[in-house]
C-alpha positions as protocol buffer text, in pm:
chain_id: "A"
residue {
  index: 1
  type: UNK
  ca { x: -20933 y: 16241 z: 6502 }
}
residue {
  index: 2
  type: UNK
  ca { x: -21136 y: 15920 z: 6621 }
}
residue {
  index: 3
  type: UNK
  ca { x: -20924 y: 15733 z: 6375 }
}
residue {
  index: 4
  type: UNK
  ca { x: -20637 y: 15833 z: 6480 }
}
residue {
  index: 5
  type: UNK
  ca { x: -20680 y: 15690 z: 6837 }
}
residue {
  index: 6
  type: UNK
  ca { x: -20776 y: 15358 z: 6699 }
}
residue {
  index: 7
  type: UNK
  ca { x: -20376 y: 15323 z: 6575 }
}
residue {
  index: 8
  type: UNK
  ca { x: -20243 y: 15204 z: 6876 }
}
residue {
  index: 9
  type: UNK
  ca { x: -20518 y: 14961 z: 6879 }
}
residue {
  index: 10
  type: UNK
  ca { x: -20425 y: 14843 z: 6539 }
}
residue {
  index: 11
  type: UNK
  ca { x: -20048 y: 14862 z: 6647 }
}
residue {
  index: 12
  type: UNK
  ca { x: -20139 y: 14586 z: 6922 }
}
residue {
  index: 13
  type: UNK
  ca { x: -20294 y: 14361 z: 6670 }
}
residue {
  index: 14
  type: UNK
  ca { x: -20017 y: 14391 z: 6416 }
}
residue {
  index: 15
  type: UNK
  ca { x: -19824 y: 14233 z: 6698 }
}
residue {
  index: 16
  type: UNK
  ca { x: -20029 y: 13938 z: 6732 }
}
residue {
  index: 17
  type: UNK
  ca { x: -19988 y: 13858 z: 6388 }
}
residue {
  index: 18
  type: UNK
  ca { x: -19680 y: 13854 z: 6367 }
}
residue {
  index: 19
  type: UNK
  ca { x: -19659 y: 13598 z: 6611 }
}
residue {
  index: 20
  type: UNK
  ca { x: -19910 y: 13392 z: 6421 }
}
residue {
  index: 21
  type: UNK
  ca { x: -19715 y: 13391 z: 6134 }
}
residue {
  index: 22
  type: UNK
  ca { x: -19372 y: 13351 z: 6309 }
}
residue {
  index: 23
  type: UNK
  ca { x: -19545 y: 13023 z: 6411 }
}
residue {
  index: 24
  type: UNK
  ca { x: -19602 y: 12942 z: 6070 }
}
residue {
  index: 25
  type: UNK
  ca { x: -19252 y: 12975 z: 5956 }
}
residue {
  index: 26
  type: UNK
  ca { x: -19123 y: 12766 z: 6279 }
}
residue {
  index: 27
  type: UNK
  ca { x: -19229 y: 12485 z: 6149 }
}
residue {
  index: 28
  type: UNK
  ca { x: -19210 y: 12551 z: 5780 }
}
residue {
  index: 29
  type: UNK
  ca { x: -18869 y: 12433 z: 5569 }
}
residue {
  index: 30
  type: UNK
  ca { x: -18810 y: 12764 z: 5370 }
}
residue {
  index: 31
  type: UNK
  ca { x: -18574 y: 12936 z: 5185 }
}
residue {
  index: 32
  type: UNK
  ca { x: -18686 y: 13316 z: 5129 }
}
residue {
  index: 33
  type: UNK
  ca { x: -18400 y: 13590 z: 5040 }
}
residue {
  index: 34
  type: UNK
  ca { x: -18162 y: 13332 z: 5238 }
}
residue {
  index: 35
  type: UNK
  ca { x: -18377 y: 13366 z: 5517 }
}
residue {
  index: 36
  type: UNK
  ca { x: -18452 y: 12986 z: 5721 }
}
residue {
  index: 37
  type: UNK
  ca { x: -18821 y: 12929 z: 5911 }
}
residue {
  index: 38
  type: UNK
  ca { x: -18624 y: 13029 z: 6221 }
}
residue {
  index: 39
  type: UNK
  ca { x: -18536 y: 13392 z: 6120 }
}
residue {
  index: 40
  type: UNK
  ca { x: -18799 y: 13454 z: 5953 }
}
residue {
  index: 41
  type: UNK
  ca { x: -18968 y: 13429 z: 6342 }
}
residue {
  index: 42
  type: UNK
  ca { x: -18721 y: 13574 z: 6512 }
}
residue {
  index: 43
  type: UNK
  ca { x: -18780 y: 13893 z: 6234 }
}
residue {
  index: 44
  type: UNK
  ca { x: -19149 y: 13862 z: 6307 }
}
residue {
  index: 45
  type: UNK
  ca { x: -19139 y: 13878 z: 6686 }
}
residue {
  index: 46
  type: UNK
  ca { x: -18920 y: 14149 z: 6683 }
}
residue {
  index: 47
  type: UNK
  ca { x: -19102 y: 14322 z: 6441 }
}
residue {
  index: 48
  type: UNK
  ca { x: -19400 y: 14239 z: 6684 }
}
residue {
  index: 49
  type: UNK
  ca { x: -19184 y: 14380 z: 7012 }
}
residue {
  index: 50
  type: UNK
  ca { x: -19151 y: 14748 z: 6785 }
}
residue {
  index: 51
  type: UNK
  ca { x: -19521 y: 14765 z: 6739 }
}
residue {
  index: 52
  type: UNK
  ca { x: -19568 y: 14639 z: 7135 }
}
residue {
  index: 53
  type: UNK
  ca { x: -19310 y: 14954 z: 7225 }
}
residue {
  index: 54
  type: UNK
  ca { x: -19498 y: 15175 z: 6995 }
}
residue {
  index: 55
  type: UNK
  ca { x: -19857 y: 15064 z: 7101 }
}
residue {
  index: 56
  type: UNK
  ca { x: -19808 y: 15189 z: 7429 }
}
residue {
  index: 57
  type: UNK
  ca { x: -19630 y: 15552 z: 7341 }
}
residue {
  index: 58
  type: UNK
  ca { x: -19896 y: 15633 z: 7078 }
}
residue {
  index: 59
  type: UNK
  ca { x: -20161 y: 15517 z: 7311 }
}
residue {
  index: 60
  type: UNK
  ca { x: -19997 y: 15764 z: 7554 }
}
residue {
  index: 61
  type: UNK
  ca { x: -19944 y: 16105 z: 7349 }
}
residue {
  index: 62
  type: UNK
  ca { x: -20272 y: 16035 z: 7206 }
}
residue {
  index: 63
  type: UNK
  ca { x: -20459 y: 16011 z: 7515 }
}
residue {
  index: 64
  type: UNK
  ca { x: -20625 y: 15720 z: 7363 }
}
residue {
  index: 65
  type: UNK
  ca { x: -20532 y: 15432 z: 7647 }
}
residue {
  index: 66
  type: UNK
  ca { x: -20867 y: 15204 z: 7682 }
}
residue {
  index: 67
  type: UNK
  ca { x: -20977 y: 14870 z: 7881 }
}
residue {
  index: 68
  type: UNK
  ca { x: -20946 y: 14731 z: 7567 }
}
residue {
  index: 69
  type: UNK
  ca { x: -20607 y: 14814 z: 7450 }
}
residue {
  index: 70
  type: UNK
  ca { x: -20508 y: 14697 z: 7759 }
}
residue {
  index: 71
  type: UNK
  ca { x: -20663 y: 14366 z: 7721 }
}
residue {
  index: 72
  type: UNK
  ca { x: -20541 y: 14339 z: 7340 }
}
residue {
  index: 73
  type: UNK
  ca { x: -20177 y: 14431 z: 7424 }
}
residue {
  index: 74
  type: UNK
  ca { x: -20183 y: 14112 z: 7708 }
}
residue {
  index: 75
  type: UNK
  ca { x: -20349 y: 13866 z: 7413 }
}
residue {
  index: 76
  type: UNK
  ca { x: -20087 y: 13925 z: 7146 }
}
residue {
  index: 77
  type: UNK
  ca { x: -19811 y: 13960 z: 7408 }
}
residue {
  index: 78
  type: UNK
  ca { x: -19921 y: 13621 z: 7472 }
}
residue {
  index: 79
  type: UNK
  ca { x: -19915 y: 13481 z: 7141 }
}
residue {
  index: 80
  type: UNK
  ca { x: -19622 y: 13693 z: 7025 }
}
residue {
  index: 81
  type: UNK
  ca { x: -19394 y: 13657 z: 7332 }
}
residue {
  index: 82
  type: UNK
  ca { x: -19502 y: 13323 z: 7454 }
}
residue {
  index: 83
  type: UNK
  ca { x: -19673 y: 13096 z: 7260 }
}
residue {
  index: 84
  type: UNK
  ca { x: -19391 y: 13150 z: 6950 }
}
residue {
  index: 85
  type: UNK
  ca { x: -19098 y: 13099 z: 7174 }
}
residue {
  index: 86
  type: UNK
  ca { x: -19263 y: 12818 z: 7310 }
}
residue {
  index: 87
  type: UNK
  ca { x: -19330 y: 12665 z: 7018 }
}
residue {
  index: 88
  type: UNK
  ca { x: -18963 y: 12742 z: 6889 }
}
residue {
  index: 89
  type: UNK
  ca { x: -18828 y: 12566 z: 7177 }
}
residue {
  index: 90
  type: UNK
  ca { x: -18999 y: 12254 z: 7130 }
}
residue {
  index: 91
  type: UNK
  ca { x: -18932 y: 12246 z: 6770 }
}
residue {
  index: 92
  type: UNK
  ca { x: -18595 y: 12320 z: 6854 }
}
residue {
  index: 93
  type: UNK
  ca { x: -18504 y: 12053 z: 7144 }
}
residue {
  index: 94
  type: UNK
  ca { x: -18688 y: 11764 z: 6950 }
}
residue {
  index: 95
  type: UNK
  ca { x: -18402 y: 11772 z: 6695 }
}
residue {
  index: 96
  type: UNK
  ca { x: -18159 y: 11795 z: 6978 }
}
residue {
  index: 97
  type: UNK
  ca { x: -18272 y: 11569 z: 7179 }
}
residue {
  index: 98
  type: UNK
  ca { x: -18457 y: 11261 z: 7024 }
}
residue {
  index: 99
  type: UNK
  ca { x: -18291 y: 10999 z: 7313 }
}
residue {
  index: 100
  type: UNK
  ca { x: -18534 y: 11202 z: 7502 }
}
residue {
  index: 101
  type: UNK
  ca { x: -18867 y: 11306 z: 7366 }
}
residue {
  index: 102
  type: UNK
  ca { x: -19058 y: 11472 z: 7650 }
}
residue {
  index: 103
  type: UNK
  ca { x: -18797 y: 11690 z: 7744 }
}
residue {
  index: 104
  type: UNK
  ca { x: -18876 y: 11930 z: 7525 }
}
residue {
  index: 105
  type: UNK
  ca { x: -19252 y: 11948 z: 7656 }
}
residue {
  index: 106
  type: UNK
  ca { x: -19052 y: 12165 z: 7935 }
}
residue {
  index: 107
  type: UNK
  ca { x: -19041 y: 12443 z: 7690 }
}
residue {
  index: 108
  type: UNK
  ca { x: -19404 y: 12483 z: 7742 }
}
residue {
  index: 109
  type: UNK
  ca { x: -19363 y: 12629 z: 8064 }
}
residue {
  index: 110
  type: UNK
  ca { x: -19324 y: 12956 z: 7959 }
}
residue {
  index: 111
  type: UNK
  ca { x: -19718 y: 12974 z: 7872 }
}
residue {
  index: 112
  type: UNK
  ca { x: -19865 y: 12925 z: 8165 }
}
residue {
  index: 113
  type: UNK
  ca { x: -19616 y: 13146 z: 8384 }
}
residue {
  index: 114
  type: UNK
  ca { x: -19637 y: 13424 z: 8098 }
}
residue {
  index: 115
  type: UNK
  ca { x: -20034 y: 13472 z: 8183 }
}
residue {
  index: 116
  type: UNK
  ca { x: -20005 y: 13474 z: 8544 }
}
residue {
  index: 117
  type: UNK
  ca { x: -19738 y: 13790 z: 8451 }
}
residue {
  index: 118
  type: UNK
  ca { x: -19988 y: 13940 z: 8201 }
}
residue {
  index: 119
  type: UNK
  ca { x: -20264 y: 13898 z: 8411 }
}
residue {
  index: 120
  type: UNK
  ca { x: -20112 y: 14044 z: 8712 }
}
residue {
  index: 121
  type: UNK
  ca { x: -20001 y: 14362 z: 8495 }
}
residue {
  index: 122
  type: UNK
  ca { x: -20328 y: 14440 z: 8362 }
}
residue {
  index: 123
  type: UNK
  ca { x: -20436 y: 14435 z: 8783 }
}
residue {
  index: 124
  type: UNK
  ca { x: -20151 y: 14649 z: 8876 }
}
residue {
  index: 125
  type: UNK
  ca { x: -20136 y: 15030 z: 8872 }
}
residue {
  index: 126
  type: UNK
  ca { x: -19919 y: 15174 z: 8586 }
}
residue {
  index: 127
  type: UNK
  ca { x: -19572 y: 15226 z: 8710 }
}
residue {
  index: 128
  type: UNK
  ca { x: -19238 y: 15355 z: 8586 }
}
residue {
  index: 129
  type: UNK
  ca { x: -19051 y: 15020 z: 8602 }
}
residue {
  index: 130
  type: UNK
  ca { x: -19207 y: 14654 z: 8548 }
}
residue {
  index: 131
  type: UNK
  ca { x: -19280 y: 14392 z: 8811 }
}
residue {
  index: 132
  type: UNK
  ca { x: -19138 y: 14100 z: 8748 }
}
residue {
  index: 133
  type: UNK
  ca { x: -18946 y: 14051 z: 8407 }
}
residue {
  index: 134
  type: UNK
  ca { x: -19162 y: 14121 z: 8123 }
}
residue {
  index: 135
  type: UNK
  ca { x: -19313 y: 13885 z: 7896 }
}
residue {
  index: 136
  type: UNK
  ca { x: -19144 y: 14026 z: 7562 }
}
residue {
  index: 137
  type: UNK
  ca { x: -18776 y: 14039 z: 7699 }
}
residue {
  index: 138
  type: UNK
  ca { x: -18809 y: 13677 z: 7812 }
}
residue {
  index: 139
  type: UNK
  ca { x: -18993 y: 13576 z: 7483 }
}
residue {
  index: 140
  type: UNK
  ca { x: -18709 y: 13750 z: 7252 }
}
residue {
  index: 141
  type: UNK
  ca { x: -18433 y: 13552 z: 7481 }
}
residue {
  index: 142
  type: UNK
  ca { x: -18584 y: 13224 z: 7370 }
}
residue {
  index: 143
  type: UNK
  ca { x: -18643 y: 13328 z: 7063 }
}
residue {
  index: 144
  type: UNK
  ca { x: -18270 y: 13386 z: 7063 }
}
residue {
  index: 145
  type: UNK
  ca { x: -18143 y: 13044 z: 7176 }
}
residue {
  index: 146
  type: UNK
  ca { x: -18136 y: 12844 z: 6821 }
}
residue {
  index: 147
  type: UNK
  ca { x: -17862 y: 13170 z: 6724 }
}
residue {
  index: 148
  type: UNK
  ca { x: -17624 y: 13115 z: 6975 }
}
residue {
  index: 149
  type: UNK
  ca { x: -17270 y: 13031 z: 6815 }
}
residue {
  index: 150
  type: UNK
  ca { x: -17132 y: 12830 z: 7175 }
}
residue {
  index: 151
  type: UNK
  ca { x: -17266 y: 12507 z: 7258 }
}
residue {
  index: 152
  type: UNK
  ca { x: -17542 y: 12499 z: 7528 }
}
residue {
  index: 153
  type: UNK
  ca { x: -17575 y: 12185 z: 7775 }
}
residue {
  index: 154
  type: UNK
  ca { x: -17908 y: 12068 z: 7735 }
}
residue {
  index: 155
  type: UNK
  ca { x: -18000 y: 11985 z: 8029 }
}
residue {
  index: 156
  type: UNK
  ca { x: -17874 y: 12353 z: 8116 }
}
residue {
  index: 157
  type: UNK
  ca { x: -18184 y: 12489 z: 7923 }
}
residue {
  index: 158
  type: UNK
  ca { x: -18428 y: 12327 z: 8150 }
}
residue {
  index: 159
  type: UNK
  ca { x: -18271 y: 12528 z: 8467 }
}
residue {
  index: 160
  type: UNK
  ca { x: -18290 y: 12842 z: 8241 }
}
residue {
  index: 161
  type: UNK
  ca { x: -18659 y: 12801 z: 8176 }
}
residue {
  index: 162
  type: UNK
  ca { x: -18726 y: 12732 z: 8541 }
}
residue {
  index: 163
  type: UNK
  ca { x: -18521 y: 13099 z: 8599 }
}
residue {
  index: 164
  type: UNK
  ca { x: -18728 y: 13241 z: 8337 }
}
residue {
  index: 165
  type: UNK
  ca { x: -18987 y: 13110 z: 8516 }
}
residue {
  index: 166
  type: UNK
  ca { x: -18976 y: 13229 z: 8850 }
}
residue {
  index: 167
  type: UNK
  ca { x: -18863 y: 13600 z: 8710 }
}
residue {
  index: 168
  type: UNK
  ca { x: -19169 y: 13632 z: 8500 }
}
residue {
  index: 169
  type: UNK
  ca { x: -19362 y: 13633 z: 8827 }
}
residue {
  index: 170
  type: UNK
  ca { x: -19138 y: 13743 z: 9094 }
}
residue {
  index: 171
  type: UNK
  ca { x: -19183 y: 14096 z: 9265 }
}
residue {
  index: 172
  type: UNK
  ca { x: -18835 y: 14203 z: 9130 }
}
residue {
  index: 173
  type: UNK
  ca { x: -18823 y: 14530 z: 8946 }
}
residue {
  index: 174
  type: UNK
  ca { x: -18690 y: 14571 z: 8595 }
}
residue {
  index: 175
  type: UNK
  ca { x: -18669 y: 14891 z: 8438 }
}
residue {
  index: 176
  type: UNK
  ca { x: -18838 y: 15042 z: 8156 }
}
residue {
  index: 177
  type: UNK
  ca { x: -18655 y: 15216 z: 7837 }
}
residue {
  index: 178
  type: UNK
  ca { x: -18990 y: 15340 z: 7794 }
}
residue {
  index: 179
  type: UNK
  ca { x: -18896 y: 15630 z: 8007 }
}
residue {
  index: 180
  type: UNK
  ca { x: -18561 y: 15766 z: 8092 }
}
residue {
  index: 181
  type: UNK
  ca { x: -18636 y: 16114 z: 8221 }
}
residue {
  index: 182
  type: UNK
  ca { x: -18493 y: 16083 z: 8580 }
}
residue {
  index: 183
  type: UNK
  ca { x: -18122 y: 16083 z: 8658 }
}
residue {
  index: 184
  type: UNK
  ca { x: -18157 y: 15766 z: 8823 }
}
residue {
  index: 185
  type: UNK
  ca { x: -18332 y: 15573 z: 8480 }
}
residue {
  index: 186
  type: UNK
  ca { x: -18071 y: 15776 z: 8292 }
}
residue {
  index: 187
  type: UNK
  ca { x: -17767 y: 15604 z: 8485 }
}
residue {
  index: 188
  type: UNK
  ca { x: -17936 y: 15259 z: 8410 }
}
residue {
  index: 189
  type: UNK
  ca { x: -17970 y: 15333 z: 8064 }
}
residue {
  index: 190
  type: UNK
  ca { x: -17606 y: 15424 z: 8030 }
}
residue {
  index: 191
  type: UNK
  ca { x: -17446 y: 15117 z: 8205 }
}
residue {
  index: 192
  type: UNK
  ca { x: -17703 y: 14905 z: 8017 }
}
residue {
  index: 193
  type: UNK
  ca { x: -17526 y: 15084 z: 7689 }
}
residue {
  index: 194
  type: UNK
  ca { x: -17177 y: 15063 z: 7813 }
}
residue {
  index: 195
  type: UNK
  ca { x: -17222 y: 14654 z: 7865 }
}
residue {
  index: 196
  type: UNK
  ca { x: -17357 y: 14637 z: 7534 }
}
residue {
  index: 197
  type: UNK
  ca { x: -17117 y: 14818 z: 7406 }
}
residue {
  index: 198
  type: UNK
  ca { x: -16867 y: 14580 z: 7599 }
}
residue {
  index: 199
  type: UNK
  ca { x: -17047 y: 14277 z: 7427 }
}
residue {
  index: 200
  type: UNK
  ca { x: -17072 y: 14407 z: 7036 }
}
residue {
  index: 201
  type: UNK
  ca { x: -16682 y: 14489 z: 7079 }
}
residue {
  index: 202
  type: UNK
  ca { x: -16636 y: 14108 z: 7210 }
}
residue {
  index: 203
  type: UNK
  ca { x: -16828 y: 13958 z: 6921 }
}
residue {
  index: 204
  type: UNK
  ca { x: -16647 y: 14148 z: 6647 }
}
residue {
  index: 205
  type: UNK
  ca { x: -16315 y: 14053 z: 6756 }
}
residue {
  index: 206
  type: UNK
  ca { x: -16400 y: 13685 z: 6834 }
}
residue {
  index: 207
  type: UNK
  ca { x: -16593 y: 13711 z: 6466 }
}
residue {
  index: 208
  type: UNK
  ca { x: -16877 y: 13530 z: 6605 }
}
residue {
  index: 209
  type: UNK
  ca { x: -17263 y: 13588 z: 6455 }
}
residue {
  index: 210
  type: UNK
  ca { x: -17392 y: 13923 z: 6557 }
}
residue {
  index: 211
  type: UNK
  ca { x: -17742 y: 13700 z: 6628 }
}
residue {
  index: 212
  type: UNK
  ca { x: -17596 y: 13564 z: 6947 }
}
residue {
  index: 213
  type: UNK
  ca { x: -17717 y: 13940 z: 7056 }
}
residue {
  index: 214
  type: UNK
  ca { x: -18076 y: 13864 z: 7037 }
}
residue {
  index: 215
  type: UNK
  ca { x: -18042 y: 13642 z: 7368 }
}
residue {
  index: 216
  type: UNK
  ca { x: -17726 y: 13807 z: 7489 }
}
residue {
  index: 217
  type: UNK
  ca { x: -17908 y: 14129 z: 7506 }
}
residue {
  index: 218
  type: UNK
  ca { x: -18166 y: 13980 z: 7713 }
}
residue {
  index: 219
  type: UNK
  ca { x: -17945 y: 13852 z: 8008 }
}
residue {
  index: 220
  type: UNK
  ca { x: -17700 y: 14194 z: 7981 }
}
residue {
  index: 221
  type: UNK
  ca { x: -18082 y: 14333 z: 8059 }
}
residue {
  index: 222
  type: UNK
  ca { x: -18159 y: 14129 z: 8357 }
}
residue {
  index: 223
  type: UNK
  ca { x: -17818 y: 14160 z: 8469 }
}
residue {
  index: 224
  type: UNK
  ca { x: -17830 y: 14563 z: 8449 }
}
residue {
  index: 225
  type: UNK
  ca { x: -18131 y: 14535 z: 8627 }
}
residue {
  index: 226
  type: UNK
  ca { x: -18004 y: 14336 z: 8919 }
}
residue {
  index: 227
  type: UNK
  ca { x: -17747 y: 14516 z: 8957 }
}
residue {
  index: 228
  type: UNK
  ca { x: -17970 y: 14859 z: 8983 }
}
residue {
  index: 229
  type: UNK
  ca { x: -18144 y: 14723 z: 9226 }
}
residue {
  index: 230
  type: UNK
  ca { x: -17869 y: 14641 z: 9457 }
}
residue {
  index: 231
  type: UNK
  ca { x: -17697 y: 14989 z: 9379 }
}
residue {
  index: 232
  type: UNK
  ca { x: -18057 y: 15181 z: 9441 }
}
residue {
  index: 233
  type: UNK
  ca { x: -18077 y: 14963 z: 9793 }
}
residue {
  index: 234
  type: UNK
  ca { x: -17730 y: 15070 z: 9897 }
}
């Protein structure tokens, strides 16, 4: 039985390897199955985000939640959700924009502002909803951005890293799939559907990659959750 409650343990650190090795493959020229350095992350980290999801459930039903699983869970979050995208980013904008270098030291942002969030959730009480968006959703948008079929200003990204920014630390509330058993979660969990349904029917008529859903499904998130917000206050 003791064994069994050391899985969602072992779940957490799963996680954090697969961000180690999704930073491998960022910077690695590779050809596996027809698979480039940049998929091969973005399969890793959200292979990582199912064992994050799954940490947490099994760590619930199993009555096995612990100070340390808590800490573990904020370390590979940070590699996995953080460091990778960061590192993606910078990879990314140096080939994009080589008239000006620095610029893409601004995708480093993310690190710093992604342990103030993880920090401040391991000192906050365990609540239905998350404070401020969480560190995964914004880490699988970036992780997203290389996918994108439409052209992206660059300059535009900076703004959207500042955004990203401010939300990973801001006091506004973005709801959890991780339970839906009110009405009220149940009603954001259908219009989050019902966009996303929306979307998927927009990208197979326009024929465009189904990838531009990894970052897509990011903002319809932060969107839905906006929008709850306003429709709870109201």
């Amino acid at each position: 039985m003791k064994l069994i409650k050391i899985l969602p343990n072992l779940l957490t650190i799963l996680n954090g390897l697969c961000g180690c090795l999704a930073i491998i493959f960022i910077f690695m020229d590779v050809d596996f199955l027809n698979l480039s350095g940049y998929k091969l992350a973005l399969i890793l980290v959200l292979l990582g985000s199912l064992f994050d999801f799954f940490d947490g459930y099994l760590a619930k039903i199993l009555d096995a939640k612990t100070k340390i699983g808590v800490q573990l869970d904020s370390f590979s979050d940070l590699i996995t959700f953080s460091v990778t995208p960061s590192l993606l980013l910078f990879h990314f904008f140096q080939s994009k924009s080589e008239e000006i270098e620095f610029f893409a030291l601004i995708s480093f942002l993310i690190v710093p502002f992604s342990m103030i969030r993880l920090a401040r959730f391991n000192t906050l009480p365990s609540k239905t909803y998350f404070l401020g968006l969480p560190s995964p959703a914004n880490g699988i948008f970036f992780m997203g951005i290389p996918f994108l079929t439409f052209e992206v200003p660059i300059y535009l990204f900076s703004i959207i890293i500042f955004l990203s920014c401010i939300l990973l630390i801001s006091n506004i509330k973005f709801e959890s799939f991780k339970s839906i058993e009110t009405n009220i979660k149940k009603v954001f969990f259908l219009f989050f559907v019902l966009i996303m349904v929306g979307v998927i029917t927009f990208i197979y008529v326009n024929n465009y990659s189904y990838l531009n859903l990894v970052s897509i499904s990011v903002v319809v998130y932060v969107i839905s959750s906006l929008a709850f917000n306003l429709y709870k206050a109201f």
